[in-house]
C-alpha positions as CSV (number, residue, x, y, z in Angstrom):
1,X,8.8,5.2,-12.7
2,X,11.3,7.1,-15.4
3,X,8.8,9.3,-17.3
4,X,8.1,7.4,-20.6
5,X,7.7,9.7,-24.1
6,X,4.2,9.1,-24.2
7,X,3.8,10.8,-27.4
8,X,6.5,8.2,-29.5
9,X,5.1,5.3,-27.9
10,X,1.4,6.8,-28.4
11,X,2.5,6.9,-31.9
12,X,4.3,3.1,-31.9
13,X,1.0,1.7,-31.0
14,X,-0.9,3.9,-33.6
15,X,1.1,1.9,-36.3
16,X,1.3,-1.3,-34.6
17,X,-2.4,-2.0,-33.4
18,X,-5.7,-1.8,-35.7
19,X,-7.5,1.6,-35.2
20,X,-10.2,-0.1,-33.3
21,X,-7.4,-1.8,-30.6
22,X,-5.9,1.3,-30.6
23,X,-9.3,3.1,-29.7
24,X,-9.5,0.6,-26.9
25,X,-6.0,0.7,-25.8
26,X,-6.7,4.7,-25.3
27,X,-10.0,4.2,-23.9
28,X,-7.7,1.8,-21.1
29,X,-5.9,4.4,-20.3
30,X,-8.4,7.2,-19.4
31,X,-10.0,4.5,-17.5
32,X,-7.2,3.5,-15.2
33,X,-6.3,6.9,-14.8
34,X,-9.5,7.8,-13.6
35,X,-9.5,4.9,-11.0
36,X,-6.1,5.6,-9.6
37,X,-7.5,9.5,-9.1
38,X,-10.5,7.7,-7.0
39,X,-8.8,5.7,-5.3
40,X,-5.2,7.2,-4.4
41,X,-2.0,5.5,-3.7
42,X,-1.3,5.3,-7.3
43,X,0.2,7.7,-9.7
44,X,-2.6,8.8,-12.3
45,X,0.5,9.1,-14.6
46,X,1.3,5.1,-14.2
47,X,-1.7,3.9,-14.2
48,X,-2.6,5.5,-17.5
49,X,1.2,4.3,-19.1
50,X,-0.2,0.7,-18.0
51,X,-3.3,0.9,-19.7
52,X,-2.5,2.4,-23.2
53,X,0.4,-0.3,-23.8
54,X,-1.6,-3.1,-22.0
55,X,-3.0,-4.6,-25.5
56,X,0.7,-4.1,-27.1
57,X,0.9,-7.8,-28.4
58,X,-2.8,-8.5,-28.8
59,X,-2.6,-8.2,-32.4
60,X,0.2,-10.0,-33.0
61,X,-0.3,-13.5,-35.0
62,X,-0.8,-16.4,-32.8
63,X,2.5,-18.0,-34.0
64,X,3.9,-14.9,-33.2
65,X,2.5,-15.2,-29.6
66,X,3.7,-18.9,-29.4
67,X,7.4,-18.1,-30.8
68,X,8.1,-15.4,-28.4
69,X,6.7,-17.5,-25.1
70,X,9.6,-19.8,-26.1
71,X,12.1,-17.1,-26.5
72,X,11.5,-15.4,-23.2
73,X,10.4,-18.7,-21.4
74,X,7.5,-18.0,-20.8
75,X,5.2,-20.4,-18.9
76,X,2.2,-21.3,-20.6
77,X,-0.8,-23.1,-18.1
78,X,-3.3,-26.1,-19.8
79,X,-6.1,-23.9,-19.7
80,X,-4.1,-21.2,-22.1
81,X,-2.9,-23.8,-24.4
82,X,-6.1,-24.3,-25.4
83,X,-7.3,-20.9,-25.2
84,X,-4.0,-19.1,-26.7
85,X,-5.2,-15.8,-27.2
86,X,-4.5,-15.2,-23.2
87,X,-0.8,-15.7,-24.2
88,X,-0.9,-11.9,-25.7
89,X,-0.9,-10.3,-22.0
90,X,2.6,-12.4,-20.8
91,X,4.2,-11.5,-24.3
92,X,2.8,-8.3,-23.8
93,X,4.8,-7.6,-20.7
94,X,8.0,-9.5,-22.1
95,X,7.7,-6.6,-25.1
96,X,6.6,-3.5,-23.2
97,X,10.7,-4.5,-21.8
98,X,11.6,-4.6,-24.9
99,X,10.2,-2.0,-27.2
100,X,10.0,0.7,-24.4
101,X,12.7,-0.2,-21.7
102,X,9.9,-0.7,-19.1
103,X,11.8,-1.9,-15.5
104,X,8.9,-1.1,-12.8
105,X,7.8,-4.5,-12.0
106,X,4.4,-3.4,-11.3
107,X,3.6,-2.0,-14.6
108,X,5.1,-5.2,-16.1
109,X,2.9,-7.2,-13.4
110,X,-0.4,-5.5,-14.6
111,X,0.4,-6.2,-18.1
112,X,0.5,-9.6,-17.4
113,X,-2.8,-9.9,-15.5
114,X,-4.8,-7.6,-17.1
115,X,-6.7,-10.8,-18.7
116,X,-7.3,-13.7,-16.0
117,X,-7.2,-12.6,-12.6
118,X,-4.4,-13.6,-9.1
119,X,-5.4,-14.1,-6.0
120,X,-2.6,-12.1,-4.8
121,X,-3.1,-8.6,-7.1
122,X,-1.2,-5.6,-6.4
123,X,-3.5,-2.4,-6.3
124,X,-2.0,-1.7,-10.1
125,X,-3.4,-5.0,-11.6
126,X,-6.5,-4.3,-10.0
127,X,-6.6,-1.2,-11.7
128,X,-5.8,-2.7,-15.3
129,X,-7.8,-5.6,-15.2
130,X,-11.6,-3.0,-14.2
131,X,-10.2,-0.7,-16.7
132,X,-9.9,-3.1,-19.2
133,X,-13.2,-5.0,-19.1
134,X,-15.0,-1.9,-18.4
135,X,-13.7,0.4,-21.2
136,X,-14.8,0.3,-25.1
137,X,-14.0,-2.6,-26.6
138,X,-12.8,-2.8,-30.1
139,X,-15.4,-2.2,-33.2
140,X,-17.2,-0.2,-31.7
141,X,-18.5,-2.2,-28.8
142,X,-19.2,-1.6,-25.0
143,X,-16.9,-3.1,-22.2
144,X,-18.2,-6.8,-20.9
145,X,-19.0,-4.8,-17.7
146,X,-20.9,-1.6,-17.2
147,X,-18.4,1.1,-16.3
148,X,-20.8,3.7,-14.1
149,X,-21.3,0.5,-11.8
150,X,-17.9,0.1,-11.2
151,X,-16.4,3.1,-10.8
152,X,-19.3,3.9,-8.5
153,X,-18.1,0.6,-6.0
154,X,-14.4,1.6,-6.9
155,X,-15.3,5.3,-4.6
156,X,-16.6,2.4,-1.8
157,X,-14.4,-0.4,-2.3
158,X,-11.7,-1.4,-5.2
159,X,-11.8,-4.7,-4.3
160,X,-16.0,-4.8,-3.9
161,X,-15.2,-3.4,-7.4
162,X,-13.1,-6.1,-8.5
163,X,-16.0,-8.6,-7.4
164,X,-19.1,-7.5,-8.7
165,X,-16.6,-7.7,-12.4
166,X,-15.5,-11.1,-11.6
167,X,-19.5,-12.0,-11.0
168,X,-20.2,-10.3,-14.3
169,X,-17.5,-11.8,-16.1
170,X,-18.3,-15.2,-14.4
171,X,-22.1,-14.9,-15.8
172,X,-21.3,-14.0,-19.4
173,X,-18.6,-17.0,-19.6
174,X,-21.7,-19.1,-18.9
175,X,-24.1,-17.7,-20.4
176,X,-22.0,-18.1,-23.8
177,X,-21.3,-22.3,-22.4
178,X,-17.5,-20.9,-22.3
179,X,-15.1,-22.4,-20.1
180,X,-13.9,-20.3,-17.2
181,X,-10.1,-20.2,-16.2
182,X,-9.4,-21.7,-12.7
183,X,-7.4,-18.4,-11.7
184,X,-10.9,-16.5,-12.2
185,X,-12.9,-18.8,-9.7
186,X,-10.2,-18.6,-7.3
187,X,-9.9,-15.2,-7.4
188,X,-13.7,-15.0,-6.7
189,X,-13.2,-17.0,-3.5
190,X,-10.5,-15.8,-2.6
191,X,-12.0,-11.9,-2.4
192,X,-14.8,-13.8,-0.4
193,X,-13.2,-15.6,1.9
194,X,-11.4,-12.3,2.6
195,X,-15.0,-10.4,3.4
196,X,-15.9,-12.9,5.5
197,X,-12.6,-12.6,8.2
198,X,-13.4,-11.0,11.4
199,X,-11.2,-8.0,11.7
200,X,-10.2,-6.3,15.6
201,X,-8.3,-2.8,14.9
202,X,-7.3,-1.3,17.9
203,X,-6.9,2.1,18.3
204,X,-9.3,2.8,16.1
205,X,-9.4,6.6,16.6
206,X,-5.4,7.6,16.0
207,X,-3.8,8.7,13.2
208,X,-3.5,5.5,11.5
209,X,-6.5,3.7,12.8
210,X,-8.7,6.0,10.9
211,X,-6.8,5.1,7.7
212,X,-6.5,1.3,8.5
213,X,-10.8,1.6,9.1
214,X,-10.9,3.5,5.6
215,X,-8.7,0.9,3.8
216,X,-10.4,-2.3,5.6
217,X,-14.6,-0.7,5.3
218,X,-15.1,-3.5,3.2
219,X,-14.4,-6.4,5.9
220,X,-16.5,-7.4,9.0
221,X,-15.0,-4.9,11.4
222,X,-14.8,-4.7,14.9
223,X,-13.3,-1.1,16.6
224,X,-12.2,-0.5,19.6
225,X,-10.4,2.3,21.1
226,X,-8.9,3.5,24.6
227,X,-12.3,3.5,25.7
228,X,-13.6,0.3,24.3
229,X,-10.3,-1.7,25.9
230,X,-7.5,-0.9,27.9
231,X,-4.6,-3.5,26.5
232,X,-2.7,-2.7,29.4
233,X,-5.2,-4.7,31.3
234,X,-3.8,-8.0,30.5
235,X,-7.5,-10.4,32.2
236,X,-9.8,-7.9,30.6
237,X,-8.4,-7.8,27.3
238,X,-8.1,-11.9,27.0
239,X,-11.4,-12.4,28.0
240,X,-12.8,-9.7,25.3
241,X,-11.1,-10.6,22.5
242,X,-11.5,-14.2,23.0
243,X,-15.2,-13.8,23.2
244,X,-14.8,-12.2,19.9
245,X,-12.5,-14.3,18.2
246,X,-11.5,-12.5,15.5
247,X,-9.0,-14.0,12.4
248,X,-6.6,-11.3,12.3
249,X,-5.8,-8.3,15.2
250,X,-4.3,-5.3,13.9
251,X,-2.6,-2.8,17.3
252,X,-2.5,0.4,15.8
253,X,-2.8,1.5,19.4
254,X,0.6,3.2,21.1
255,X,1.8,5.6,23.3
256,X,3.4,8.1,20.4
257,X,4.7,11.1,22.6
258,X,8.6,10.7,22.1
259,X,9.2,13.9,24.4
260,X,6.6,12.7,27.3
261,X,7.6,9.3,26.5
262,X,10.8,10.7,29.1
263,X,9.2,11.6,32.0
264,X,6.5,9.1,31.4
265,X,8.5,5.5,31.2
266,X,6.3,3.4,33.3
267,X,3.2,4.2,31.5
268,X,5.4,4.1,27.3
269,X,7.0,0.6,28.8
270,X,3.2,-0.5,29.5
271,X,1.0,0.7,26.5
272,X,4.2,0.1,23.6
273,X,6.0,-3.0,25.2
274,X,4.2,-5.2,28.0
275,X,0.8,-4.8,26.4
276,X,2.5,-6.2,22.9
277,X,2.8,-9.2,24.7
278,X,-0.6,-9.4,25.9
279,X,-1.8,-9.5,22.3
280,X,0.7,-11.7,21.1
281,X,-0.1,-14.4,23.7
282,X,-4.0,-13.6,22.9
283,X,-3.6,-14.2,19.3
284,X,-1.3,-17.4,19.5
285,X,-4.6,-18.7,21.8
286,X,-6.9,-17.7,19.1
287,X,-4.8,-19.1,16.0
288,X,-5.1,-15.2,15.1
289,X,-2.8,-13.4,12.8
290,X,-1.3,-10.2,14.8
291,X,-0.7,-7.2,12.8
292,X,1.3,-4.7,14.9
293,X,3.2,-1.3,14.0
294,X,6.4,-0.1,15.4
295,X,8.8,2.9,14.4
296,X,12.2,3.6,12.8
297,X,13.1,5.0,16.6
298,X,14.0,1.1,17.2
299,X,17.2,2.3,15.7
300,X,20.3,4.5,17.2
301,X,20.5,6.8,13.7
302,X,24.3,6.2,13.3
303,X,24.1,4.5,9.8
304,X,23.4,6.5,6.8
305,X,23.0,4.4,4.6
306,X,20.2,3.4,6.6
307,X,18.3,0.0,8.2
308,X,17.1,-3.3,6.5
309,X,14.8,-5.6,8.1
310,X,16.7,-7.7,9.5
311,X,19.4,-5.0,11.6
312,X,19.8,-5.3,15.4
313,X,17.4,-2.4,17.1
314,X,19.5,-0.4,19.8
315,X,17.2,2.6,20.8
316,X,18.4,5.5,22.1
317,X,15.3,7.1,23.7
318,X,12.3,5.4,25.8
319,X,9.7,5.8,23.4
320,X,12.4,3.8,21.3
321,X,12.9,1.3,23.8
322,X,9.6,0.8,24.8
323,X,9.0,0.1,20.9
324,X,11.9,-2.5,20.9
325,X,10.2,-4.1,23.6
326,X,7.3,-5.0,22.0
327,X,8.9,-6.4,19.3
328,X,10.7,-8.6,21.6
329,X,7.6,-9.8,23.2
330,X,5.4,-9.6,20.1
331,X,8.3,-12.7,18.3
332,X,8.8,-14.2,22.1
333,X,4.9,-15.5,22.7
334,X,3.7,-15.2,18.8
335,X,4.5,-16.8,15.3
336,X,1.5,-15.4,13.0
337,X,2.9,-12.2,13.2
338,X,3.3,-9.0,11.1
339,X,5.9,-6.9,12.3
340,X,5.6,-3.2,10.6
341,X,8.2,-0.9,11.1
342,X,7.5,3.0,9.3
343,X,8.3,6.5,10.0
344,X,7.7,10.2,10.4
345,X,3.7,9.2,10.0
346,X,1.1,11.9,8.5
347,X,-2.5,11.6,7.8
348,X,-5.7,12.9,8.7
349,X,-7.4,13.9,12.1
350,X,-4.3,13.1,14.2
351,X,-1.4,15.1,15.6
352,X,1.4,15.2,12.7
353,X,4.4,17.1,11.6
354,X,2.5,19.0,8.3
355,X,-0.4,20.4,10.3
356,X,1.7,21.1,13.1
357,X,4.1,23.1,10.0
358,X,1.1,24.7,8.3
359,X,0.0,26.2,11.7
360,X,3.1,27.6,13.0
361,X,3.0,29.2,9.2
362,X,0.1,30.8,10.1
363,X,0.9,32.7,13.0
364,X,4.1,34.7,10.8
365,X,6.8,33.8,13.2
366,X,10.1,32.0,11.9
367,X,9.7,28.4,11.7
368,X,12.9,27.1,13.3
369,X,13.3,23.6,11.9
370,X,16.1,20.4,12.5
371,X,18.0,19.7,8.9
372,X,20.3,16.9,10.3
373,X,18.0,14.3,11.4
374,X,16.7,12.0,8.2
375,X,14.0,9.6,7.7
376,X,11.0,8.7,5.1
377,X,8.0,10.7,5.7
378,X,4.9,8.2,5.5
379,X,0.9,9.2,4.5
380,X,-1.1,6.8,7.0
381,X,-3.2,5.9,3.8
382,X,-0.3,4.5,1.5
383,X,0.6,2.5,5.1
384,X,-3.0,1.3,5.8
385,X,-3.2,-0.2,2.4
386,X,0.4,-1.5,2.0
387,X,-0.7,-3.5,5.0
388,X,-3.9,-5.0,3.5
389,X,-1.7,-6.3,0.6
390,X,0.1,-7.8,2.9
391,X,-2.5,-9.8,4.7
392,X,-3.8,-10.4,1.0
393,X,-1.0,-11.7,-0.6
394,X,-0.5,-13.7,2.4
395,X,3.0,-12.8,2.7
396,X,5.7,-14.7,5.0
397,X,5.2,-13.8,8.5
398,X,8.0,-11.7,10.3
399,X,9.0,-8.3,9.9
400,X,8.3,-5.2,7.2
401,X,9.8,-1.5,6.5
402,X,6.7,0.4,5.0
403,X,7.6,3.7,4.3
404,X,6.7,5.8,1.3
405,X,9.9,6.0,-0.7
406,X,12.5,9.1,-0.8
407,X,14.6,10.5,2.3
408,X,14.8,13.9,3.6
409,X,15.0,16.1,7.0
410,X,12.5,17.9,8.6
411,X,13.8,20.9,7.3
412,X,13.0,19.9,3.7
413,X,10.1,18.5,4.6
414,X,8.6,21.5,6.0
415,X,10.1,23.4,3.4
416,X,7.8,21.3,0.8
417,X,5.0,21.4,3.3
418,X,4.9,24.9,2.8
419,X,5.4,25.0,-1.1
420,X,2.9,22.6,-1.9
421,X,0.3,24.6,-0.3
422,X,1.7,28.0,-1.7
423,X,2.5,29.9,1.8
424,X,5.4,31.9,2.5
425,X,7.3,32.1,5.9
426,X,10.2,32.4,7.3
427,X,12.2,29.4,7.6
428,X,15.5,29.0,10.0
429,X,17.7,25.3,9.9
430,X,18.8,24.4,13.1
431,X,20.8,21.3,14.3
432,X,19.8,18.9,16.9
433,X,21.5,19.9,19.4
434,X,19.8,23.3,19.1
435,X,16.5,22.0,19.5
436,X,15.8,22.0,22.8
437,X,14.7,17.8,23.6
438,X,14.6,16.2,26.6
439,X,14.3,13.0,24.1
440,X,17.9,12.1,22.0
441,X,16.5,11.4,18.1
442,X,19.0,9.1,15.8
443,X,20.2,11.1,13.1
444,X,19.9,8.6,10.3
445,X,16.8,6.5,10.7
446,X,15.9,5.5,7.2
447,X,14.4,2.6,7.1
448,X,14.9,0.1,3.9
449,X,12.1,-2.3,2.3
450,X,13.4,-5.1,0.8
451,X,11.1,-7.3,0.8
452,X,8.0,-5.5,-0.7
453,X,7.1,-3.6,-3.7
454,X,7.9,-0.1,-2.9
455,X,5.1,2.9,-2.3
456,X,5.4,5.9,-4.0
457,X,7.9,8.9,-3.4
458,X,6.7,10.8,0.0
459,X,6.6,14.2,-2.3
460,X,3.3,12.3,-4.2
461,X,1.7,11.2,-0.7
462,X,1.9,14.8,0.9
463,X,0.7,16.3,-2.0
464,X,-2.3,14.3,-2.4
465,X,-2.5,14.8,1.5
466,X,-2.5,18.3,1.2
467,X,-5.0,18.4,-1.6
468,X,-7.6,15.8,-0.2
């Protein structure tokens, strides 16, 4: 997001909107800044753009509303014809474009939604749409839904959130004989429908299955770890998981040593490729949909411009290969599949490159780190929940790049490790082929998203990492 000049546009909508819309547009704001603080993922600083210019067009005339639909084609449901003052939020996000050069789709996307409901929100219109029922209303008033309440289930659950406001909304429409929008029920039943899926997360313990257990608390889970089931064992697995039958199977499970990953190929092969299989063939049984992670090691490094989606893998290592495989037999023996691919991983309570960094700090030796190998550095929680939009949304099946956005080396990364957190050490760039590695690393392995809304800059993640 470019940074906006909050105090000209603060001063637009001063002139534009009645002092009481105006109250309520800042009141917005606060709000959704507050909940994008709770919850993470978000930029406080976006959030709170999104809510002060949500209401720009509410006090426009209704012809006004009507005229402009037609010039920016804007499509305009039964239910809103006859309700027309839900027109303001799509003419809204056609003149935040206008007025104030607004380009990220996600603020323009919130805009539009902040009055009736999608099934298929991003984390942003979530945001909006509790900030804007539960902050002041205009003339003095309270918001239609008691704010404590919800940001209280926003610290458990944004979506739990989202439906105890739908419920409250839902019972004031009737309770005043007002029809409800059909977007609204659906939404409802969607949010339940999604409580009420059976949820299998291996490797529940890693890195990223703590984060994917954080992001999903809400759903009916089931965890299991290396000790609960061994997917290696092909019989054992397919009996317990079919006794379970759960909807959807996310493998956050993997052999992740890259340098033991050498002398250990039987054993990567097994756990990253063969055992990919197992689960694919499991799921396909159980009409389940398989969520499964690989890495950005799929790729030889040569191209710096870096890797779409849809590029031929040619690993260079075994932890690589052994990845590769499991995509090959995840597509061979399954079709419900989500393939995500991510990078250079950091989180909490697992082994990652910024504790390993703010260690070595401590101990006041030079920290000799590579500055020619490049990739996206990726907080486990901006991955966890970029994967629950996923399953959400219900997006095509096949394969994603989730990474958090921005590229660097290792050497800047440590560098900004280390300045985030205010410590000073001695730092030495070395190449590649001066680290010692029994495991060759591609050079280049930045991987592209092109087919989802992108995550914040990796600079934003680590900070909030660092700070949490």
């Amino acid at each position: 997001m470019n940074n906006p000049d909050l105090k000209k546009i603060t001063a637009y909508l001063k002139n534009s909107l009645s002092e009481d819309r105006f109250f309520h547009s800042l009141a917005v704001a606060k709000t959704a800044e507050k909940m994008a603080k709770i919850i993470g993922g978000v930029n406080p600083a976006k959030a709170y753009f999104a809510g002060l210019i949500h209401d720009m067009a509410r006090d426009l005339p209704e012809a006004t509303w009507i005229l402009l639909a037609k010039k920016y084609r804007i499509k305009i449901d039964i239910f809103t014809k006859k309700h027309i003052l839900l027109l303001h939020a799509a003419v809204g996000a056609k003149l935040a474009q206008q007025e104030f050069n607004v380009r990220d789709r996600t603020i323009l996307q919130a805009i539009e939604r902040h009055c009736v409901p999608k099934i298929n929100m991003d984390i942003l219109d979530k945001i909006i749409y509790l900030a804007d029922v539960t902050a002041p209303a205009p003339k003095g008033g309270v918001g239609s839904v008691e704010l404590k309440e919800v940001l209280s289930l926003t610290r458990k659950s944004l979506d739990r959130a989202l439906l105890y406001t739908y419920n409250e909304d839902i019972k004031e429409f009737v309770r005043k004989g007002m029809k409800i929008h059909p977007d609204l029920i659906r939404s409802r039943n969607k949010l339940l429908e999604n409580f009420g899926k059976k949820i299998l997360i291996l490797g529940s313990k890693g890195m990223l299955g703590r984060a994917l257990v954080q992001e999903f608390q809400d759903c009916e889970l089931t965890l299991w770890d290396k000790n609960n089931a061994d997917i290696t064992k092909r019989k054992t697995l397919r009996n317990k998981i079919s006794r379970l039958k759960p909807d959807i199977i996310i493998n956050a499970a993997a052999y992740t040593n890259v340098e033991e990953a050498e002398g250990n190929q039987e054993q990567a092969l097994k756990v990253n490729g063969k055992a990919v299989g197992y689960l694919a063939q499991i799921a396909k049984k159980l009409n389940a949909i398989l969520v499964h992670y690989s890495t950005d090691y799929v790729f030889e490094g040569k191209n710096r411009k870096g890797y779409k989606e849809t590029i031929q893998p040619n690993p260079i290592n075994v932890y690589g290969k052994s990845k590769f495989l499991g995509e090959a037999l995840l597509r061979r023996h399954c079709e419900q599949y989500y393939l995500i691919r991510s990078s250079w991983l950091f989180g909490k309570e697992g082994i990652n490159f910024v504790d390993k960094i703010l260690q070595k700090a401590q101990s006041n030796a030079t920290l000799t780190v590579v500055n020619d190998q490049w990739g996206k550095p990726t907080y486990t929680r901006d991955l966890a929940r970029a994967t629950r939009q996923i399953l959400e949304q219900e997006r095509p099946f096949g394969v994603y790049h989730i990474t958090n956005e921005g590229k660097t080396n290792w050497y800047q990364f440590a560098r900004k490790i280390l300045l985030f957190k205010g410590i000073k050490a001695k730092m030495k760039p070395i190449s590649s082929q001066e680290y010692h590695s029994r495991a060759k690393r591609p050079m280049y392995s930045i991987l592209l998203n092109t087919k989802l809304p992108h995550l914040r800059h990796w600079e934003e993640a680590l900070e909030e990492y660092l700070n949490s």
